[in-house]
ZAMARGU-4260 file (C-alpha; in steps of 0.2 Angstrom, whole numbers, plus 5000, padded with zeros to 4 digits):
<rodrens>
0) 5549/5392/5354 | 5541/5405/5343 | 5524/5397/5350 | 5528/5398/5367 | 5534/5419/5365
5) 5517/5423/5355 | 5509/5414/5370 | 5517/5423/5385 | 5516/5439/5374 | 5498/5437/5371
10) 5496/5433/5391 | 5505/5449/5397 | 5494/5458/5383 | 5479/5450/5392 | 5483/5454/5412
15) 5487/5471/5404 | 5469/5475/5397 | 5460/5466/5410 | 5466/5477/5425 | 5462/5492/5413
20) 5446/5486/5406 | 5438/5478/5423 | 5434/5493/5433 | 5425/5503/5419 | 5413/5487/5418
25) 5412/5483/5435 | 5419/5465/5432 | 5434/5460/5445 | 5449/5457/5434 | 5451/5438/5440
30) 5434/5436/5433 | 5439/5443/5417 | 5454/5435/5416 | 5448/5416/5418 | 5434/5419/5405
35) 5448/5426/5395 | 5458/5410/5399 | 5443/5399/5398 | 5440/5405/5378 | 5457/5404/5375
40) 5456/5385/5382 | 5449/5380/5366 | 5461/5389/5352 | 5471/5374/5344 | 5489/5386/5349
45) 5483/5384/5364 | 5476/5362/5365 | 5493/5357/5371 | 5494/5370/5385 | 5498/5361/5401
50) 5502/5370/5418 | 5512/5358/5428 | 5506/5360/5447 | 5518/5364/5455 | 5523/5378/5446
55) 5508/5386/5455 | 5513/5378/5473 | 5530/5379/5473 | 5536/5393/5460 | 5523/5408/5462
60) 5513/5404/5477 | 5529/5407/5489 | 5530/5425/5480 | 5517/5431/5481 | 5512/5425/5500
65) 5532/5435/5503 | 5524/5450/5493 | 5507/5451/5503 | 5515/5448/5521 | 5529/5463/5516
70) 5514/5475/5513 | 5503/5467/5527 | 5505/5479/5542 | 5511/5468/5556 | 5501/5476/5571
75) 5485/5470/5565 | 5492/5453/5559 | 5497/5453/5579 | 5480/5459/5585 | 5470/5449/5573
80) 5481/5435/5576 | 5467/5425/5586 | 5454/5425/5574 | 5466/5422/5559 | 5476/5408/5568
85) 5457/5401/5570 | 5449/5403/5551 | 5468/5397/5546 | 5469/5379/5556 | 5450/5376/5564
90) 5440/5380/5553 | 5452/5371/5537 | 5451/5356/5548 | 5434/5354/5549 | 5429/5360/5533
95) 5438/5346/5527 | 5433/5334/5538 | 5413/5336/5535 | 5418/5338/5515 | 5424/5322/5518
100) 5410/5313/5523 | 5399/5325/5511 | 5411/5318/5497 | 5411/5298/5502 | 5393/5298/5501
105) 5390/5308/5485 | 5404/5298/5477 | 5403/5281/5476 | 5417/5271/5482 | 5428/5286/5485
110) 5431/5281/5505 | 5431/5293/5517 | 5453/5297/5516 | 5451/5302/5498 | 5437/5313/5502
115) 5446/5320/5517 | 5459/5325/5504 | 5446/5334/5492 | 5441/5341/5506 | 5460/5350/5510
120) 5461/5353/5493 | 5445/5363/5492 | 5443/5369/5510 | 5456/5385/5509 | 5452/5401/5505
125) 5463/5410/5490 | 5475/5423/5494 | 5474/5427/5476 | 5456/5427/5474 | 5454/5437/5492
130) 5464/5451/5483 | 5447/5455/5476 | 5440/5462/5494 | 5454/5473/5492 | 5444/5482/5480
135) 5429/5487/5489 | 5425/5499/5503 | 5428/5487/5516 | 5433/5487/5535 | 5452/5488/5539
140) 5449/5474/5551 | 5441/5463/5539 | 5453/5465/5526 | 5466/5460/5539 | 5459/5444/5545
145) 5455/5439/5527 | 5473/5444/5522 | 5479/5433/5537 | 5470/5420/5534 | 5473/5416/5515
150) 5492/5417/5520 | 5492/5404/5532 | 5478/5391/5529 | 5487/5383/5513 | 5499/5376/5523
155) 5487/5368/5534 | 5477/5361/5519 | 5494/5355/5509 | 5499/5345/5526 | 5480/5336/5526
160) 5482/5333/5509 | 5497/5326/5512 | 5491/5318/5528 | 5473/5310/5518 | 5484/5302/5503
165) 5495/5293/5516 | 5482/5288/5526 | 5473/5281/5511 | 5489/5270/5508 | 5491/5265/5524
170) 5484/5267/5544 | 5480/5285/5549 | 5489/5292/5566 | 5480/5307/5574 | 5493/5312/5585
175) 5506/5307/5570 | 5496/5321/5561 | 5495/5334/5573 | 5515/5330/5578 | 5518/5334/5558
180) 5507/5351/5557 | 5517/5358/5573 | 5534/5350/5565 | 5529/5359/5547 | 5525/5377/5553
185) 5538/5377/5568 | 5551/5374/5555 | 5545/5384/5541 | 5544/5400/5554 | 5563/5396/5561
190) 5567/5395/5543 | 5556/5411/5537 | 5561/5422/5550 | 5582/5419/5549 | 5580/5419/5532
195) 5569/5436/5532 | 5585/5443/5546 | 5600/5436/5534 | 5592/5443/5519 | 5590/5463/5528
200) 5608/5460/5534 | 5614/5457/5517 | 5602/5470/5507 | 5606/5484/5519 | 5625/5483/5514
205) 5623/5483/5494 | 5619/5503/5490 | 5614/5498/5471 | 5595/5500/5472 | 5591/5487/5456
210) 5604/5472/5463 | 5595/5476/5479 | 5579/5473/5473 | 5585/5458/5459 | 5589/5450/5480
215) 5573/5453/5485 | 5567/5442/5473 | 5577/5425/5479 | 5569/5428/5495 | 5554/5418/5495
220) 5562/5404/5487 | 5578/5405/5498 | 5564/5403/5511 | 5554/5392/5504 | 5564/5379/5497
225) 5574/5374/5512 | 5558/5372/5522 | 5551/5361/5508 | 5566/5349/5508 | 5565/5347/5529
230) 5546/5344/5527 | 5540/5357/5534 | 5527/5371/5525 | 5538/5381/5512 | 5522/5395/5510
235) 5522/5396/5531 | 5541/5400/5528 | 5538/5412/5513 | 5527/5419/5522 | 5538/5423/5541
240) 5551/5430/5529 | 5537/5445/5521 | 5532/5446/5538 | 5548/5450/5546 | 5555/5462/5530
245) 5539/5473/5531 | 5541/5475/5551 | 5563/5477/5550 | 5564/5485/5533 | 5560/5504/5535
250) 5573/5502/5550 | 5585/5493/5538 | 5585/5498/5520 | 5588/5514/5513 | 5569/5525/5505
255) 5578/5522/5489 | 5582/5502/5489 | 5564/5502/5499 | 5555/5512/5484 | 5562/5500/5469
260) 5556/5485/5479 | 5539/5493/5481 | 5538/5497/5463 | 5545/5481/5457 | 5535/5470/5469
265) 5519/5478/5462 | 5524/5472/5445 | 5527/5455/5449 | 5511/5452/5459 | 5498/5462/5445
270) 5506/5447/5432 | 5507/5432/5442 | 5489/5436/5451 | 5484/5435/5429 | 5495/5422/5424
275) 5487/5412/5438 | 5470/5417/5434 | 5474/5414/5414 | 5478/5396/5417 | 5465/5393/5430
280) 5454/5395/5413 | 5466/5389/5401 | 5466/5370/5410 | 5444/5368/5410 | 5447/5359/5393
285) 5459/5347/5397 | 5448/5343/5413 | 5432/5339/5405 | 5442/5330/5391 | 5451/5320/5405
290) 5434/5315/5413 | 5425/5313/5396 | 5439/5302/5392 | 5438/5290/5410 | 5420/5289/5403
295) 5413/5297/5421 | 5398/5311/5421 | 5404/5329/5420 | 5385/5332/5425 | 5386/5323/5442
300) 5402/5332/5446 | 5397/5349/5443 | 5382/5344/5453 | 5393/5338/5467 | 5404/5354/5466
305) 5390/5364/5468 | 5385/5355/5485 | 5402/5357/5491 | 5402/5377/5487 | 5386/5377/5497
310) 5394/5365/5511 | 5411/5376/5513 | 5400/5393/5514 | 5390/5384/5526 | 5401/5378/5536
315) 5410/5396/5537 | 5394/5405/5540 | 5395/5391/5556 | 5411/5395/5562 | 5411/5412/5557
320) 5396/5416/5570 | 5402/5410/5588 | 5419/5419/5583 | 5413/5435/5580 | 5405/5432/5597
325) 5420/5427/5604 | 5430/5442/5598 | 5418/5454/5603 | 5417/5446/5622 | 5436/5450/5622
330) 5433/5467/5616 | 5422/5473/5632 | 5433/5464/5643 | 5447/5475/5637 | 5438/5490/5637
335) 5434/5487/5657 | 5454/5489/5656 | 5456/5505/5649 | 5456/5514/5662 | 5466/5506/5673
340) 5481/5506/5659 | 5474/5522/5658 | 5480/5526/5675 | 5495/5518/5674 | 5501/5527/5658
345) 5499/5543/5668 | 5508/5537/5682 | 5524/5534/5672 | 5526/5556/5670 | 5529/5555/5690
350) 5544/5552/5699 | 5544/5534/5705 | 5527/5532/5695 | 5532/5517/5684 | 5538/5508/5699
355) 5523/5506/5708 | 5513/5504/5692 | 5524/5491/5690 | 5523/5484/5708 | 5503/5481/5703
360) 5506/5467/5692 | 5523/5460/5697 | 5532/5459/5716 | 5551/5459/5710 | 5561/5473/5709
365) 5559/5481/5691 | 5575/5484/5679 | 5577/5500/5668 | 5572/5485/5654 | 5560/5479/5664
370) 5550/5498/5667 | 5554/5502/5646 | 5546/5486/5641 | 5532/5486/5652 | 5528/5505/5646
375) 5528/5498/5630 | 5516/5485/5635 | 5503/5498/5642 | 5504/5508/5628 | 5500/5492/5614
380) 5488/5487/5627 | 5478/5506/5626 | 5482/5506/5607 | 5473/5489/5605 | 5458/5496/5613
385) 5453/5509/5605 | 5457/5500/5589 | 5444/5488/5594 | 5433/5499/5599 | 5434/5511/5582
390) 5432/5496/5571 | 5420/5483/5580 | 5414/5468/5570 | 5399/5464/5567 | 5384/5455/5557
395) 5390/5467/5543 | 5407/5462/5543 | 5404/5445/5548 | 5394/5443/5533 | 5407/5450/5521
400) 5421/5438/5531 | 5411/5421/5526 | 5405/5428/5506 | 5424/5433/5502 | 5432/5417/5507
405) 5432/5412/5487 | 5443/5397/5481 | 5451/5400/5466 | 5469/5393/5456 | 5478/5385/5471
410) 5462/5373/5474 | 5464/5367/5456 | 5483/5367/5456 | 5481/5356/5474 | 5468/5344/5466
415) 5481/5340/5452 | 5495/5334/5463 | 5485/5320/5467 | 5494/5305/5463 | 5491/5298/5447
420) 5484/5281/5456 | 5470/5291/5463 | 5453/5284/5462 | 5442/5294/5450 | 5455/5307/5450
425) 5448/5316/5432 | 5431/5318/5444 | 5441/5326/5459 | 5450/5337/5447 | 5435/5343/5440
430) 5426/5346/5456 | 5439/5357/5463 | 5441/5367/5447 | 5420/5369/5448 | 5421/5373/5465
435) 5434/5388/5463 | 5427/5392/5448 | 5410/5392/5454 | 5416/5403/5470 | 5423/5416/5458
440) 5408/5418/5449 | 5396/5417/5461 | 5405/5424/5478 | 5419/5436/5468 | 5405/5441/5457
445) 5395/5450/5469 | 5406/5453/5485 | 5409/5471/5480 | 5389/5476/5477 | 5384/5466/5495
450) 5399/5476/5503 | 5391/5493/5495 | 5373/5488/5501 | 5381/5481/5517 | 5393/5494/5521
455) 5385/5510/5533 | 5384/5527/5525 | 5399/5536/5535 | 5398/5556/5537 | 5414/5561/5525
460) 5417/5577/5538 | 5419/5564/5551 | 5431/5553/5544 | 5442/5567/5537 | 5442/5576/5553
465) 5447/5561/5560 | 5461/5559/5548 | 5465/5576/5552 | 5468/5572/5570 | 5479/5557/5566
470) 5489/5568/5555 | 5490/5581/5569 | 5496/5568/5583 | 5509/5561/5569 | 5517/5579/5565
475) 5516/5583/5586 | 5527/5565/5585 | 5539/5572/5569 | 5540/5590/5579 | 5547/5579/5596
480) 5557/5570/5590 | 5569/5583/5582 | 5574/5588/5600 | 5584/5575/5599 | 5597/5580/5585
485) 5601/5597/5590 | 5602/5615/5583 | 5613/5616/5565 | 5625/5631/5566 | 5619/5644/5555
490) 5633/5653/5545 | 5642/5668/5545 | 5638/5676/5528 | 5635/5666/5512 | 5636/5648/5514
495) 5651/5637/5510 | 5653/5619/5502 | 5656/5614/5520 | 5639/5621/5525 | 5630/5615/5514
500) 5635/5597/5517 | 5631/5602/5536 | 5614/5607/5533 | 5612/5592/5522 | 5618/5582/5535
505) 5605/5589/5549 | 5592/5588/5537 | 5595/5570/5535 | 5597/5567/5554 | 5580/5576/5558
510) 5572/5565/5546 | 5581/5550/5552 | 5574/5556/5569 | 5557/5556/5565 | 5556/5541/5555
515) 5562/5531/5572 | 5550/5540/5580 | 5534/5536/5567 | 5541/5517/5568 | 5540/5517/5585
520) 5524/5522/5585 | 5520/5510/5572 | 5527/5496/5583 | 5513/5503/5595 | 5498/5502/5586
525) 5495/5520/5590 | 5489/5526/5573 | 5479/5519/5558 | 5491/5509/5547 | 5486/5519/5532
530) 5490/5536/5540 | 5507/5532/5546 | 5511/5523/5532 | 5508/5539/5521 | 5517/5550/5534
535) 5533/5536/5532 | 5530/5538/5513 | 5532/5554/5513 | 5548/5555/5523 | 5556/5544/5511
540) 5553/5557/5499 | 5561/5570/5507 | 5574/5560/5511 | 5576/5556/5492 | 5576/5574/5486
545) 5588/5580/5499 | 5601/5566/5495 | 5599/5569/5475 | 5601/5586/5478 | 5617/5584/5487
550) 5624/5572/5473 | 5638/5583/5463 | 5630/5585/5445 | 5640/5576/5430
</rodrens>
């Protein structure tokens, strides 16, 4: 017991002083963190280390997905959604499909199912490992498909993996397999999204900010586990719930409850990000020793894992290249739109104007729904536009998109599930850890200097007047919307008790008013995600001070 504290002690220590230490060296702090775990891998207190796998899959994977879909703004998780659902299914697929065949050659008497599994396991990109782009001077956009991508694309690995090791046993169905990816994400998003809605209706009702966040916590699990014991992608559910608590929470949850789960989360993500990093390293001896002891070569391997990292960027640089394509296509057409939504937008300030605005894209009679909704419509449609059109991708971008798709612990943690009667399995182990190993190194190594030399020289006066302009739009929003709550009666002489809770009052309803009016805007895409979100941050502020102020003093 002692052994085991001085152990997780030592660990915290670790993650601790490598997110310090990291940026003054210019090292990523997973880099630092493996090599910490790597040495550490040979200290006798830690020989008998062993990290069961689905401690990683099944008890901090679901978290931190939750974690990263609450922070992910949901706008551009909608807008990127094509090219994410894409980089998340297509391009896992065939990844593992060609390192299928890759590995049935190079290994021999593997068969082309097991290699097909080795191929799900080591196809997916890291969400962990993508954290590392986060870091650098990056596009908004790139960020987001990355973001997306990692949060998906282990569910469609885990189902091939699953899909390879039964067909290896037994005959292989295609349409059995596609029938079981639909049935594993359709389920895990019923489940994820009821469970995000039941957990908001709960939360909003408990006032005690440190129970509320202590809830937060069972989320992904309440999520994920159900989903897991119908078959279905308990990561995809984890994931629906984030994604529905970050779009309803601001609406739901009081700034307070909202700020402890900020803080808190933060917490939980910098140590299991380094606890999975630590035993990524940690595991490297008893990998080799496995191999060493099924007297196959740890030479060939690495050799084979090196082809396969070479392989997966490839093939990414493949798919990566018509896509970009394909999203830029979609972009002009759009733009061809503008000004007919344009026109339309304009059209809704008339009398009658949404109505025959309307009348151009549907013959029935519109409702009052029917008119509000298709506003809505128009304005995400112009919103989307010029989003594209400020932030196009393009060889630059597309570049950094296929050198940050690093593996990193998952693929390990995935390559030991394999059952125990697997042929070679010591080999396969050790390839996935040298391919994620390897990507770190190599691809997490170097992302942030090819992102500086990659990344165009932007005029600072231009990009803080165009911040200025957002944050002038947003206060014209803040300024509107207190029309709607009315004057506050101003008192007759010195104020009493009575109006000072008034003012207090007002004051809360004014920012109550404005915050619906910033979500709204949110909703519509109409500002950068960063900019609002500060704006929102700063309302729950004020909201904070004003209601502490109004609290009678012990």
């Amino acid at each position: 017991m002692t052994e085991f504290l001085v152990v997780i002690v030592v660990a915290l220590v670790a993650i601790a002083a490598a997110t310090v230490v990291a940026p003054r060296i210019g090292i990523a702090a997973p880099l630092v963190l493996v090599t910490i775990g790597v040495a550490a891998s040979f200290l006798p207190v830690f020989a008998s280390v062993y990290i069961e796998p689905e401690w990683i899959l099944a008890g901090i994977l679901p978290p931190l997905l939750y974690s990263s879909a609450v922070s992910m703004p949901a706008m551009n998780f909608r807008r990127e959604f094509g090219a994410i659902s894409g980089l998340s299914v297509l391009l896992v697929v065939g990844s593992a499909l060609l390192l299928g065949v890759f590995f049935m050659v190079a290994i021999p008497g593997l068969g082309f199912a097991w290699g097909v599994a080795l191929g799900a396991i080591v196809s997916p990109t890291d969400a962990v490992a993508t954290s590392i782009i986060k870091r650098t001077p990056v596009s908004k956009r790139v960020v987001a498909i990355l973001d997306g991508e990692s949060l998906l694309n282990d569910a469609t690995a885990l189902v091939l993996l699953r899909t390879a090791i039964v067909a290896a046993a037994a005959s292989f169905s295609f349409w059995g397999a596609i029938g079981t990816f639909a049935y594993s994400v359709a389920i895990a998003a019923l489940i994820g999204g009821l469970v995000g809605w039941v957990n908001l209706q709960v939360r909003k009702r408990v006032t005690d900010s440190t129970v509320n966040t202590v809830i937060s916590f069972t989320v992904p699990f309440l999520a994920a586990v159900p989903a897991e014991l119908l078959g279905a992608s308990g990561l995809v559910a984890a994931v629906v719930a984030g994604l529905v608590t970050g779009i309803l929470a601001p609406r739901d949850l009081s700034p307070q409850n909202r700020l402890s789960d900020t803080q808190n989360w933060r917490t939980v993500e910098l140590v299991l990000e380094g606890a999975v990093f630590l035993t990524m390293g940690l595991q490297i001896k008893s990998i080799v020793t496995n191999v060493e002891s099924d007297h196959a070569g740890v030479g060939p391997a690495v050799i084979i894992a090196v082809g396969a990292l070479v392989l997966t960027i490839l093939v990414r640089a493949a798919y990566i290249g018509p896509l970009l394509a394909v999203l830029k296509s979609r972009s002009r057409h759009a733009e061809k739109l503008q000004g007919r939504l344009q026109n339309m937008q304009q059209r809704f300030a008339a009398p009658y104007g949404a109505q025959e605005a309307f009348g151009e894209v549907s013959r029935r009679q519109p409702s009052e729904r029917d008119l509000q909704r298709f506003a809505v419509r128009v304005t995400r449609g112009l919103a989307d536009i010029e989003y594209f059109r400020r932030q196009p991708l393009g060889w630059r971008e597309g570049t950094v998109v296929v050198w940050a798709g690093m593996r990193g612990a998952v693929t390990v943690a995935a390559a030991q599930s394999l059952p125990e009667d697997t042929p070679q399995r010591s080999v396969l182990v050790l390839i996935a850890f040298t391919v994620a190993a390897l990507s770190l190194l190599i691809q997490g190594g170097t992302v942030g200097p090819l992102v500086r030399r990659l990344t165009p020289t932007t005029d600072a006066a231009t990009v803080a007047e165009q911040e200025r302009a957002e944050r002038t739009r947003i206060i014209e929003i803040m300024k509107s919307s207190v029309d709607s709550v009315g004057e506050l009666r101003r008192p007759e002489g010195d104020p009493t008790p009575q109006d000072l809770r008034e003012s207090q009052a007002h004051l809360l309803a004014v920012l109550e008013a404005q915050r619906a009016a910033l979500l709204d805007a949110r909703d519509n895409g109409t500002f950068d995600a960063d900019v609002l979100a500060n704006a929102l941050a700063n309302l729950d502020a004020s909201q904070i001070a004003i209601e502490l102020r109004g609290k009678p003093q012990p």
